[in-house]
N, C-alpha and C positions, 0 to 999 in steps of 0.2 A: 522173530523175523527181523532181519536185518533194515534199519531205515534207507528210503530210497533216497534222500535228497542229504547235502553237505550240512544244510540250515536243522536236518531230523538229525543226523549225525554227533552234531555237537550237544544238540539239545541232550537228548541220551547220555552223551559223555558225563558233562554238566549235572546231571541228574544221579549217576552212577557211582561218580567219585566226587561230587560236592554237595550233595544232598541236604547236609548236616550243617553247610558253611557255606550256604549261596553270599549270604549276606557279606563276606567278605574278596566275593570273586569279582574281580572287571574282566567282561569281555571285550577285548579289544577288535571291533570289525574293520572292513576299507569303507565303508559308506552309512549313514544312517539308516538308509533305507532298510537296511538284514535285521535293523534292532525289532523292527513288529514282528517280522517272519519269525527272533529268532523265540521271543517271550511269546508267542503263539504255539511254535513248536513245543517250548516246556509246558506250556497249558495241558495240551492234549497230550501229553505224555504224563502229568502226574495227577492221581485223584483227592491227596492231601494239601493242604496250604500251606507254601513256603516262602520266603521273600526272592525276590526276582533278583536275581544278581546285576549288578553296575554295567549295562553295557553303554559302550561308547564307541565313535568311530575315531581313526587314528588322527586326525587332525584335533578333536578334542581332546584327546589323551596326550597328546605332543605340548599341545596349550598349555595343562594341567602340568605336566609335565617342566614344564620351562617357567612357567609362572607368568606369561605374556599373553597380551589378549590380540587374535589375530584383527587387523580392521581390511576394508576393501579396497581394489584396484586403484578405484579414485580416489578415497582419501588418500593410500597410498604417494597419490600424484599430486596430491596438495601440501601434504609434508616435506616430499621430494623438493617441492618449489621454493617454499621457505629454507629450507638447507642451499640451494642454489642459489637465493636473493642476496642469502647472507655470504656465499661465498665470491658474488661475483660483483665488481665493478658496475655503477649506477649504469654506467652509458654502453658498457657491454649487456646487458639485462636482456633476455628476450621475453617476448610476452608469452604469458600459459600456454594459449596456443601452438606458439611455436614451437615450444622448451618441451610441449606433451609429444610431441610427434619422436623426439629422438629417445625421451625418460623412459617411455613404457617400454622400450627395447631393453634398454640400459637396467631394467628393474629387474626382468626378466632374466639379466646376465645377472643381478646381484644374486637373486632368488638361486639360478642354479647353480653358483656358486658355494652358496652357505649348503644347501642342502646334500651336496655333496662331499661338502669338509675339506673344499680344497681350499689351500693361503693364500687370501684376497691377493697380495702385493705381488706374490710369484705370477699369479694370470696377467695382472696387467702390467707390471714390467716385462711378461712375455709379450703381450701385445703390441704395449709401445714400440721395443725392439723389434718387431716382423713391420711395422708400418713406417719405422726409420729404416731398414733394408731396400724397402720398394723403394724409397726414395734418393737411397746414399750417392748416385752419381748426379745428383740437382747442382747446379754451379749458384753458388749465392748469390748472386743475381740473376737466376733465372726462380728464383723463391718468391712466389706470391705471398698476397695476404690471406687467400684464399688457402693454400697449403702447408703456411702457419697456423691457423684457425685451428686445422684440422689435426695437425701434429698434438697441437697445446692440447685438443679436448681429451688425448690419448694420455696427455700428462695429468689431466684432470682425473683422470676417473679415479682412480685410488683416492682421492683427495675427495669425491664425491662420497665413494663408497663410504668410508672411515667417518665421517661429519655425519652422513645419513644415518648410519648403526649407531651410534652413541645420541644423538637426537630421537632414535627410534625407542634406544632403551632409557631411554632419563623419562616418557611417557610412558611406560610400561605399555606400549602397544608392536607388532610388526608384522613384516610378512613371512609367509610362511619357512623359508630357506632361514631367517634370523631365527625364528622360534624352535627350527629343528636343530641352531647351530647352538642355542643355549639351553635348550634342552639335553643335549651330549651333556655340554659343561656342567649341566646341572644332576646329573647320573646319580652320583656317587652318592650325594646326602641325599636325593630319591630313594636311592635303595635300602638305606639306612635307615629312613623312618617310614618304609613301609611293609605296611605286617600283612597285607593283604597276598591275594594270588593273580597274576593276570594271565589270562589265555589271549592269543590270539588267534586268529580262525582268516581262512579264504584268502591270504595275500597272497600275490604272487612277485611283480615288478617291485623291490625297492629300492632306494635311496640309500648314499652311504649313511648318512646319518639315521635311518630306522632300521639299517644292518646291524648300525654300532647298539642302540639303544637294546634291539633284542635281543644279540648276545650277550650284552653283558647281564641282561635279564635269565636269561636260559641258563650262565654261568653260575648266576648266584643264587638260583633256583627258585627262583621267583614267578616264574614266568614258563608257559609251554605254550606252542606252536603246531598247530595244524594247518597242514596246504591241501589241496585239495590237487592234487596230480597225478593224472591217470601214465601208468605205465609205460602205453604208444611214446606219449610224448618223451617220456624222461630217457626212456631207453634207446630213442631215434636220435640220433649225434645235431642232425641236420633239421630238425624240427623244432620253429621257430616257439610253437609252443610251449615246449619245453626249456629253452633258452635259461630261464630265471633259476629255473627251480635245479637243473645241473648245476650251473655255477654255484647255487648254493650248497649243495650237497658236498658237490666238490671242495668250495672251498672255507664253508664252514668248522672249525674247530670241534664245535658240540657235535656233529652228524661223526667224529671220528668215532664215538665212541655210545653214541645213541641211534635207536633207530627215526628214518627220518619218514614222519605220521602226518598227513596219511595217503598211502599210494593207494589208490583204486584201478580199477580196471572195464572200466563204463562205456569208453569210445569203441571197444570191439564191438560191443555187442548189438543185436538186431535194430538197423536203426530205419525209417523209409525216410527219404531225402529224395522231395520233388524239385528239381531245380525250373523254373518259370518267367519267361523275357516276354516284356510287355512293354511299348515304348509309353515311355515318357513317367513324370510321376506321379499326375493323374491317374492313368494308366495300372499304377503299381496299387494306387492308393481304392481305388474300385474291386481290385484283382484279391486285394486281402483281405477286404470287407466279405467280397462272393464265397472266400475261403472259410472266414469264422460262422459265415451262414450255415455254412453245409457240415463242418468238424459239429458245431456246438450243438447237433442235435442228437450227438455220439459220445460226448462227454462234456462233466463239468464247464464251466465256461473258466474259471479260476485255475485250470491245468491250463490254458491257453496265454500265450504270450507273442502280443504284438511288437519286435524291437526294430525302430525306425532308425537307419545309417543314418537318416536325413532328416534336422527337426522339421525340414520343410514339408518335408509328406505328413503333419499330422494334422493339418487344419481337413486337409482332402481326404485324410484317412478318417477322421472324426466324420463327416459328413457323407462318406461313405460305410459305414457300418452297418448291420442288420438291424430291423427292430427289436429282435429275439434280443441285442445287448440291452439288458437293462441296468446294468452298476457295472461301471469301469472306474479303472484305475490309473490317471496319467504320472507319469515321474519321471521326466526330463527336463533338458534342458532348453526349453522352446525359446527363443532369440525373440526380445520384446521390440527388436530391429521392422519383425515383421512383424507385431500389433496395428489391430488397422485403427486402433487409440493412440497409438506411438505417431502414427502416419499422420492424423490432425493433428497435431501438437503442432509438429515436424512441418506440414502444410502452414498453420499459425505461426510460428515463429517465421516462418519466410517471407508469407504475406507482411506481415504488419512490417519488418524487418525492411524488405522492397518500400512500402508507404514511407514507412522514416526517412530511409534513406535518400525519396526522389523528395518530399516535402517536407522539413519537419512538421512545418504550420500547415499546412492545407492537407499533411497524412493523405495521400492520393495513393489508390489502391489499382492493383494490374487487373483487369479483365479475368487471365487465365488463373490467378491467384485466387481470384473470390469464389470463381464457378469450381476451382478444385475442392474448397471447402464446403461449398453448399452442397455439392454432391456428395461428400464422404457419409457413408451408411448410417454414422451416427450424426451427421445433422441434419443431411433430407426428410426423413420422417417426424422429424420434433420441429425445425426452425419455421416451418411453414412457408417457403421462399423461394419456389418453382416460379411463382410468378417475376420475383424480383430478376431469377436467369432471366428470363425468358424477355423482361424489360433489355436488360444489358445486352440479350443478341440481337433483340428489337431493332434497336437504334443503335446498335452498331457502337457502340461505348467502351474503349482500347484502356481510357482511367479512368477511375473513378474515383472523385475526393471524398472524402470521409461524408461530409454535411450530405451529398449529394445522395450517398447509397441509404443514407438512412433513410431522405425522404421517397424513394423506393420503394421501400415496405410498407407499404401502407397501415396494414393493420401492426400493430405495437406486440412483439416477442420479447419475453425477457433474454432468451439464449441467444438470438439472434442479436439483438443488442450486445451483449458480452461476449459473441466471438469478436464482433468488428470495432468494439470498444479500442478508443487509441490506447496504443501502451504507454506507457512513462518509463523514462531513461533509466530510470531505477530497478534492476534485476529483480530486487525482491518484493517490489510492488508485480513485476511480470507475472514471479512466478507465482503469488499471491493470486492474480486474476487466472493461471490456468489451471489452480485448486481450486477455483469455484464452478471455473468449466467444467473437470472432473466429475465434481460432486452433484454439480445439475447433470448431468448426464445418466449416472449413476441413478439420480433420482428419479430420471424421465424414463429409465429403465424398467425400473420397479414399477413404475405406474403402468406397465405394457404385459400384457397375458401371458405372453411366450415366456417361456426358460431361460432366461438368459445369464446361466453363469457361468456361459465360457465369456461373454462378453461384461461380465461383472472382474471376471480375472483379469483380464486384457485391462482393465480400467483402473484395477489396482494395482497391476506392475508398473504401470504407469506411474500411478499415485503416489507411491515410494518413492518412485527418479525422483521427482518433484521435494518430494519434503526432502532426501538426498540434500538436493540441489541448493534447499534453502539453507538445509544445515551448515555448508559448503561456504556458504556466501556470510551467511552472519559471522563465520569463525577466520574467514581467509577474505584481506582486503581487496583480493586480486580481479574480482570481476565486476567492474564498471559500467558495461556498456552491453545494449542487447547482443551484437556479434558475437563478443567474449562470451556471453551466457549460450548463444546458441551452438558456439562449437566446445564448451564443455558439456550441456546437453550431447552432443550428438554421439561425445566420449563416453558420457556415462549409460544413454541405452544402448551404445553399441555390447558395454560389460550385462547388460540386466536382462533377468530370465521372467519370465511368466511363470506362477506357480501355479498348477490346476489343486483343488482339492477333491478327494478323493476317499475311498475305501480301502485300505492295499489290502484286505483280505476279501475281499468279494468283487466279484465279476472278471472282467476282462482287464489283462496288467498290459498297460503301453507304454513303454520306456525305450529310452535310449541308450547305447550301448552300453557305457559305463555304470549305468544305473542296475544292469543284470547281475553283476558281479556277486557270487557267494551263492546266486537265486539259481532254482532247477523247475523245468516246468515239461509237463508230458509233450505237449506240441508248442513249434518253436516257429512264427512268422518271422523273419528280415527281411527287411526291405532295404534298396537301393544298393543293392552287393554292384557295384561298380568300383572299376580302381579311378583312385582320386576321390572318394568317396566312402569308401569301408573295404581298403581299410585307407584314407587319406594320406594323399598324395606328400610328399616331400618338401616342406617348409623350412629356411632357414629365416626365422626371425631374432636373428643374434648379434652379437659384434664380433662373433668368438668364433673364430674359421673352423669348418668340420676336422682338420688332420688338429688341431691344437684340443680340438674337443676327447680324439681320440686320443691325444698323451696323455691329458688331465683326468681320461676316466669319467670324463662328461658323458650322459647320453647324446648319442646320434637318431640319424633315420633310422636306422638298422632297430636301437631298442624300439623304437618308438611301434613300428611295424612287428615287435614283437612282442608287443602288448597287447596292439590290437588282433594279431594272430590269437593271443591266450585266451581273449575276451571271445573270440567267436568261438574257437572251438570251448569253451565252455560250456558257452550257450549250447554246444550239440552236444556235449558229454552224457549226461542222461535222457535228455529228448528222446522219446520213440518217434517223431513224425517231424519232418523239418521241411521249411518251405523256403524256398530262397528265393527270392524275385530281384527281379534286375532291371534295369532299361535299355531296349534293345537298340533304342536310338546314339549313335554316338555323338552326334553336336548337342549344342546347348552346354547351361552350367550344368544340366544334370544328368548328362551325357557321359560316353567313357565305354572303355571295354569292360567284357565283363571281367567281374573281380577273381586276384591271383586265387583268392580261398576256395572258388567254384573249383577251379582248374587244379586244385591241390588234392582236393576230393576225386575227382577224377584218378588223377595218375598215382594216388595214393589210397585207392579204394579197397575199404575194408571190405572183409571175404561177407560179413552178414548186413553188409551194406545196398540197399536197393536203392539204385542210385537212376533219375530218372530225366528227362531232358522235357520241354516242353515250350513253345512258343504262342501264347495268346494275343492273338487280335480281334478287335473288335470286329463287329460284322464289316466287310467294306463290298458295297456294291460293284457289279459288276461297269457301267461306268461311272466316271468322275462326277459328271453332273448330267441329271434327267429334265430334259427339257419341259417346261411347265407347259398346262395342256388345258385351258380353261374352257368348260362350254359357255353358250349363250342363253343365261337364264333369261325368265319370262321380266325378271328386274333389270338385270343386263338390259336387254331390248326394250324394257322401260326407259332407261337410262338414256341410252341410242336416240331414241325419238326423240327426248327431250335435247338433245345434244341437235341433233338435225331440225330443231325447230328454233332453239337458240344461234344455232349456226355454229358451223366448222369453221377455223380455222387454217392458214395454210400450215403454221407450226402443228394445229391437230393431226395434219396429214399425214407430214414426214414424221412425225414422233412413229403412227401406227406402220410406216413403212419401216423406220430403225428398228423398232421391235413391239409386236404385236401386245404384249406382256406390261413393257412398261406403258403401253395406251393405256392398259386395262388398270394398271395400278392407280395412273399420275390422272386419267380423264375420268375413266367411268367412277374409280373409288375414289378419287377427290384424294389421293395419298398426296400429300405437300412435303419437300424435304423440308426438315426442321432447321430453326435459323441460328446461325452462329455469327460469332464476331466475325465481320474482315478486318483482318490485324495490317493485311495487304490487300490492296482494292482488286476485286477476283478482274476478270476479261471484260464480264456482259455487267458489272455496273460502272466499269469504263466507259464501255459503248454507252450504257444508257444517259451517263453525264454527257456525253459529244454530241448525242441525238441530242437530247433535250438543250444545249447552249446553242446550237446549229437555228432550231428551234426558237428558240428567244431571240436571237440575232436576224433572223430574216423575217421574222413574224410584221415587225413593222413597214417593211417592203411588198407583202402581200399583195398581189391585183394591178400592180404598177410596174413599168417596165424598169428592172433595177439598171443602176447607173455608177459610174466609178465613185463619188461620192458617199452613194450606201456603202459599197466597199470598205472604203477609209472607216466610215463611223464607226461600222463591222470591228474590223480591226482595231478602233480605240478603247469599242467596250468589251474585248475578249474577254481578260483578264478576268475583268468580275464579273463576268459570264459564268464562266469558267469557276470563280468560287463558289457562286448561290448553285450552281447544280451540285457540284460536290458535298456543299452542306446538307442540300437536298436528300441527298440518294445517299453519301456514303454518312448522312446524321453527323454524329458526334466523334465518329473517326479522326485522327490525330492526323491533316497532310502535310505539316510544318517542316517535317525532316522525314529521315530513311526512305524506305522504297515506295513510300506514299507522295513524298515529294517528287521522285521521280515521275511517277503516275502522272501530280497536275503538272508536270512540263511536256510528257508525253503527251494528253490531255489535250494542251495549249499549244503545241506546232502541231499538231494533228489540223486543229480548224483552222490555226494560220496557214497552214501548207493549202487548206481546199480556198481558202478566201483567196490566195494568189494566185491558182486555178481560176477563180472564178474570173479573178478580173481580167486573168491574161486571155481568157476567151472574150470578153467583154471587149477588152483592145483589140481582138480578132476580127471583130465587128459583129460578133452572135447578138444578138437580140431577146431577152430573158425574163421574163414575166413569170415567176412564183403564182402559182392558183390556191396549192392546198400545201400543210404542212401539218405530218403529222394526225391525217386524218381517218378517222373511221371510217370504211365502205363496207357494203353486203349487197349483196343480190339475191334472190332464190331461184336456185336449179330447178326447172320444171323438166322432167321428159320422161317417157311413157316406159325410156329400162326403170327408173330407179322405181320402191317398191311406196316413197311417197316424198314431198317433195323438201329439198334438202337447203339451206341457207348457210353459204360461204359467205366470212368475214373478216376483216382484220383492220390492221391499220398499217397507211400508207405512210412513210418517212417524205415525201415530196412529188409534189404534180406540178409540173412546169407547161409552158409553151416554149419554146426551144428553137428559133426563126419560124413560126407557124406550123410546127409537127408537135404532137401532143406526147412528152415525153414522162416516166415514172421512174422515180429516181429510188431506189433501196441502197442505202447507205451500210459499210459494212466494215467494224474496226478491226477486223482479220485480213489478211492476206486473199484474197481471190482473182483469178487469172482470167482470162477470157474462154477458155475453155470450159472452164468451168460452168458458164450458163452458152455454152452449145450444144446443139445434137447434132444426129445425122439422119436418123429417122425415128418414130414417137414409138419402137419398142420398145419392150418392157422401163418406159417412163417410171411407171408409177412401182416398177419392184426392185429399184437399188437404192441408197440410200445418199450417193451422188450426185443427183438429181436435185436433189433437195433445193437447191436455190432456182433450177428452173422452174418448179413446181409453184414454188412462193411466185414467182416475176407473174408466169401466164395468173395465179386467184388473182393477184392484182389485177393485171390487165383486163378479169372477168370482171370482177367487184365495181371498178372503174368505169367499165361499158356502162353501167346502169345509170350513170351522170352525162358520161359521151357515148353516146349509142352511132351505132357505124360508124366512130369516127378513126381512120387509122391512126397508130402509135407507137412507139419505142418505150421500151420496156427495160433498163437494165441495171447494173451496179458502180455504184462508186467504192474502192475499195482504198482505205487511207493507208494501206502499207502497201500500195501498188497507185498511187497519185499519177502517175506519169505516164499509166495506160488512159488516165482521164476514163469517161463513160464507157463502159462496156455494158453494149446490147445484148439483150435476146437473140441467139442467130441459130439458123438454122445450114448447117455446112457439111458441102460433102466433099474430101477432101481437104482441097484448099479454098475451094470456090464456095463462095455465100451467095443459099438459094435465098435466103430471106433475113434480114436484120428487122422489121415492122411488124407490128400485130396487127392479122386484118381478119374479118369475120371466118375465114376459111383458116387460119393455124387456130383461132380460137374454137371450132367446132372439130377440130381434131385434139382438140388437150381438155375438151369436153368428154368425147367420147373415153380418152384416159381416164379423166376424175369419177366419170361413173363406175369405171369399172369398179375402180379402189373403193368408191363408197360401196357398191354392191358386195363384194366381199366384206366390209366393213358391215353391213347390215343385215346380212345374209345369215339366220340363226342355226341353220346348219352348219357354217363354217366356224370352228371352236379358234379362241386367241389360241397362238402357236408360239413358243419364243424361240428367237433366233438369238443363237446365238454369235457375237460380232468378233 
């Protein structure tokens, strides 16, 4: 029986005609990952013991090959600096920082330069020349420094490139485009002294330089070649798929006269392809978990293969999985950018970084800096320090100096300590202190029941930046200062991946596109088939203009896209069951139409193709939002009584008129919003500082008829009036500068603006006797509607005598008009939520009675951002005409008979909260 897969294929081959001489064969693959499938495969294909032949993936073999050891991006980038320090001018020098933003480009030009075998000096004498054309009608003095700068760099590069390569080979180390260009060079005595055979297996896109290496290998018989290309593709002109494997046929020499192995014929045949739009990647990531639930009770779980477009969908995708998965297999490339260990570090390096920066000596830490760290997943549960938030939103605390946050904590954490530990100026004492963080973490880990090695991985991709980083530092004098260290940090996890560990031969395989290559599996999941996504969108990150790229024989977008063509249809080439998912949503970053490959499938649909469309969404109710409907338990109306025995409020009133719901939450369930900084002093602890210095300031005038004199004094001690509330109420809030300062000046002409009021009515000849400030009053409601008897309470802002009318003053640091507390008659008083301040004036007015009984009164507002309406009454208006501006025992038995009602529906256990919504 013929094998079904590329990886049985070879093995068989391998077995067939090297039986006898494994031991001298190298398989040459595109990735490591094929080497277990492919020594697995030869397992179960032979029942006697042989030795396992040399396989290797092509980047090892290029190594081998050229005799150079590859190193990584970053050091890459520290090598490059040193070849740059040495070439340039002390006072021209720019810092890492800077010099990294333009190299990693630049590297990437050298890279695809070598690997392509084009001649350094020809690209960038090309270059130079197109960037002196754009410029050739500049008059020489209209030549900046700026457009010299830039000319020179273009003279530099050559002079960069040349220094770099000969510094890269006098270490015996480089990157990969040097080691494939001295690997070519090194061919010949390669071939010479080697007795072995090497096959290679699965490639499809190459480079000139692994063009040149394997013909000359194929030439001198050393070496054979198996691709993996089904028929569809090679014989369709216009199929992107196919792309590699014609040109080589086409224009390889050995293919004139050999046949070229192996063409299959796989993508015709019976395939089901459900295609599935689900928004978002959540969405996706639920959707292919429901999938492997249902597939894996119908075959192996190990024929199943999860390939995510998006490393993003696999934390959602792991957590959504069935329980039925019990051994999986992650192999991608997961961006340790979004480790939520990366994320504290990233948090830590900012915090302490901020404290430096504002103090060296007093290390003062930002409010939102500490509470981001306290909260992250892995310090909330270990540092023990929910109390220490909750002190900082306490009191209102915007910094915090180091001495101060320790004394905070009351009980003694060692972790806790060693996050907010000061750092020292010295990078490698930093990075010393965030490998202990690490390591305690790690440890506090382990000491916790649950499973935690995805979060053991997360801690160890980490762990390596770090030793990285120090490696970095002791070998390259260049980073001095925690900035310098934190933005080559930010360089170096933006290059680092998360390793999962794993099984690759059991359970469920989830990899990322490039990771499938060579691999065949029965059922095939993708995820995120969006364009800009999979297959990724059009990126030029080069120096090297697209038409220059197309003379030189560089790749463009085009190959690029038809890589990732060859990479999908792979994946479907022997698959019998194929699931595409997508996001049906087009905003967001993970957003997008859906992908060209769906749409290819379509208009390109094989005859044995059942090709299927599908849109999943989640349930969604029929309306938006269902209004909450609470009845009145026998606790409820426990609650009620007590509430009616302590006394209502006028704020309790209109809360239950705005909305029935938020009563039931804020009154009856005692739900409190939770305290946070004011970083900006909110509205109502504005008001509450005005109230309360207004307060202080007239307090000593109590009971005596005030006089221009209190006035004046009024106004000398505003000011620090004005502070001791602010300290009061907004605590340890910062009013020195920014929009806080604003506030206490806002603050301080607010009550200077009512004191010149007061006095200019004073010069009026009004006559003004203060009684109350600030005072509590209650009454209890007795009468024979309600169901028993009810006690209104509150507190009054001021009770004056006002030329001998007894007037009540409700102070108010909003805007309100006189309209605002009139009627026209007492309908539906108590059911709009406008009312609101009339509702407040008349409880006063009741609460009030109980001190001055039948005595009549004026009841209204002073509002500070409308001064210059002065007192606005209670009235009662029809029209234009005022039936009544006074409170007298006849309006207050009619704003009675209102308050009953609202309490009887308020009390009434038949009638369930309702919420409105506003």
């Amino acid at each position: 029986m013929k094998p079904n897969s590329f990886i049985a294929q070879v093995a068989s081959y391998i077995l067939e005609h090297h039986l006898g001489s494994t031991e001298e064969l190298t398989v040459v693959l595109p990735n490591k990952r094929a080497k277990v499938f492919l020594l697995e495969a030869i397992k179960q294909n032979t029942e006697q013991p042989i030795f396992a032949p040399n396989i290797v993936s092509v980047e090892e073999f290029v190594q081998d090959l050229a005799g150079i050891r590859s190193i990584d991006t970053i050091a890459l980038l520290f090598e490059f600096y040193e070849v740059y320090l040495s070439l340039t001018p002390e006072q021209e020098q720019q810092t890492f920082e800077l010099f990294s933003n333009w190299a990693k480009t630049l590297l990437q030009d050298f890279n695809e330069i070598d690997r392509y075998l084009i001649e350094p000096n020809h690209v960038f004498s090309y270059l130079k020349e197109i960037e002196a054309i754009k410029r050739w009608n500049l008059e020489p003095n209209s030549k900046t420094t700026l457009v010299d700068n830039y000319l020179l760099f273009w003279d530099k590069m050559p002079i960069y490139y040349d220094a770099f390569y000969k510094f890269l080979l006098k270490k015996g180390v480089g990157y990969q485009g040097l080691i494939y260009r001295e690997a070519v060079e090194n061919l010949h005595h390669y071939t010479n002294s080697f007795s072995g055979f090497l096959l290679f297996a699965g490639f499809n896109a190459l480079n000139q330089a692994e063009e040149k290496i394997i013909q000359h290998l194929l030439a001198e018989n050393k070496a054979k070649v198996f691709w993996d290309t089904d028929v569809t593709f090679l014989n369709d002109p216009f199929h992107d798929a196919g792309l590699f494997a014609r040109k080589i046929k086409k224009n390889w020499s050995y293919y004139h006269s050999h046949p070229y192995e192996w063409l299959v014929d796989e993508f015709s045949k019976t395939k089901n392809i459900n295609v599935i739009g689900t928004p978002k990647t959540v969405g996706q990531a639920k959707l292919a978990g429901h999938i492997i639930e249902n597939i894996s009770k119908e075959q192996p779980i190990d024929k199943i293969a999860l390939v995510l477009g998006d490393e993003n969908v696999l934390i959602p995708a792991l957590n959504a999985l069935p329980a039925s998965v019990r051994h999986l297999n992650i192999t991608m490339g997961y961006s340790a950018v979004n480790n939520p260990i990366q994320l504290l570090i990233s948090r830590l390096f900012k915090m302490h970084l901020n404290a430096f920066q504002r103090s060296e000596s007093n290390y003062v830490f930002y409010y939102k800096d500490v509470i981001e760290v306290l909260q992250n997943p892995y310090v909330e549960p270990f540092a023990n320090a929910k109390n220490v938030a909750d002190k900082i939103n306490r009191n209102n605390i915007s910094f915090i100096p180091y001495t101060k946050l320790m004394t905070l904590k009351k009980q003694s954490n060692p972790y806790f300590e060693l996050l907010f530990q000061k750092w020292d100026v010295s990078p490698a004492i930093i990075l010393n202190r965030i490998t202990d963080i690490l390591l305690t973490i790690k440890q506090l880990l382990s000491e916790t029941e649950e499973n935690n090695s995805i979060a053991n991985a997360f801690v160890y991709a980490v762990f390596k930046v770090i030793n990285k980083l120090k490696s970095y530092c002791q070998n390259h004098s260049t980073v001095t200062t925690i900035e310098g260290l934190y933005a080559i940090y930010k360089e170096v996890i933006d290059l680092a991946e998360v390793s999962f560990e794993g099984e690759p031969l059991q359970g469920l395989q989830i990899m990322g596109v490039l990771e499938s290559r060579v691999l065949d599996f029965d059922t095939v999941i993708i995820t995120s088939m969006n364009e800009g996504v999979f297959p990724a969108g059009k990126t030029q990150n080069s120096y090297i203009p697209l038409d220059v790229k197309r003379e030189l024989g560089l790749p463009t977008h085009k190959e690029k896209d038809a890589i990732y063509t060859y990479h999908f249809y792979h994946l479907l080439l022997r698959a019998k069951t194929i699931y595409l998912l997508y996001n049906t949503e087009s905003d967001g970053l993970d957003g997008g139409e859906k992908s060209r490959f769906i749409t290819q499938l379509e208009v390109e649909k094989q005859p044995n193709h059942h090709l299927t469309h599908e849109i999943f969404n989640a349930f969604l109710p029929e309306k938006a939002h269902q209004e909450l409907r609470i009845e009145k338990s026998p606790l409820v109306m426990k609650r009620l009584s007590e509430m009616a025995e302590n006394g209502f409020s006028p704020s309790t009133l209109t809360t239950y008129i705005r909305n029935p719901i938020q009563f039931y939450f804020q009154r009856i369930l005692r739900i409190s919003e939770v305290d946070e900084v004011e970083e900006n002093i909110a509205v109502n602890t504005l008001g509450t500082i005005i109230h309360g210095a207004l307060e202080q300031l007239y307090r000593p005038y109590c009971n005596t008829l005030l006089h221009h004199a209190a006035i004046d004094e009024m106004l000398q001690r505003l000011n620090d009036e004005v502070v001791v509330q602010f300290k009061k109420e907004y605590k340890e809030g910062e009013i020195s500068k920014g929009k806080n300062l604003l506030a206490f000046e806002v603050a301080k002409r607010n009550i200077y603006n009512f004191l010149q009021l007061e006095k200019k009515c004073l010069n009026d000849g009004d006559e003004v006797e203060v009684l109350f400030l600030e005072q509590n009053f209650e009454q209890l409601l007795e009468d024979e509607r309600l169901p028993f008897p009810v006690k209104i309470k509150g507190n009054v802002d001021r009770i004056e005598r006002r030329n001998g009318m007894l007037r009540i003053i409700d102070y108010k640091t909003g805007k309100v008009e006189q309209q605002g507390v009139s009627i026209s008659s007492w309908d539906g008083l108590t059911q709009e939520i406008k009312h609101d301040k009339i509702i407040q004036l008349l409880c006063y007015a009741f609460m009030v009675q109980s001190v001055f009984p039948n005595e009549e009164m004026e009841v209204g507002i002073l509002s500070f951002k409308n001064l210059k309406s002065g007192f606005m009454p209670f009235q009662i208006k029809i029209g234009k005409d005022v039936i009544a501006n006074t409170i007298d025992s006849t309006i207050l038995d009619e704003f009675i008979t209102e308050i009953i009602q609202l309490l009887n529906e308020i009390l009434n256990v038949e009638l369930s909260f309702e919420e409105k919504i506003l």
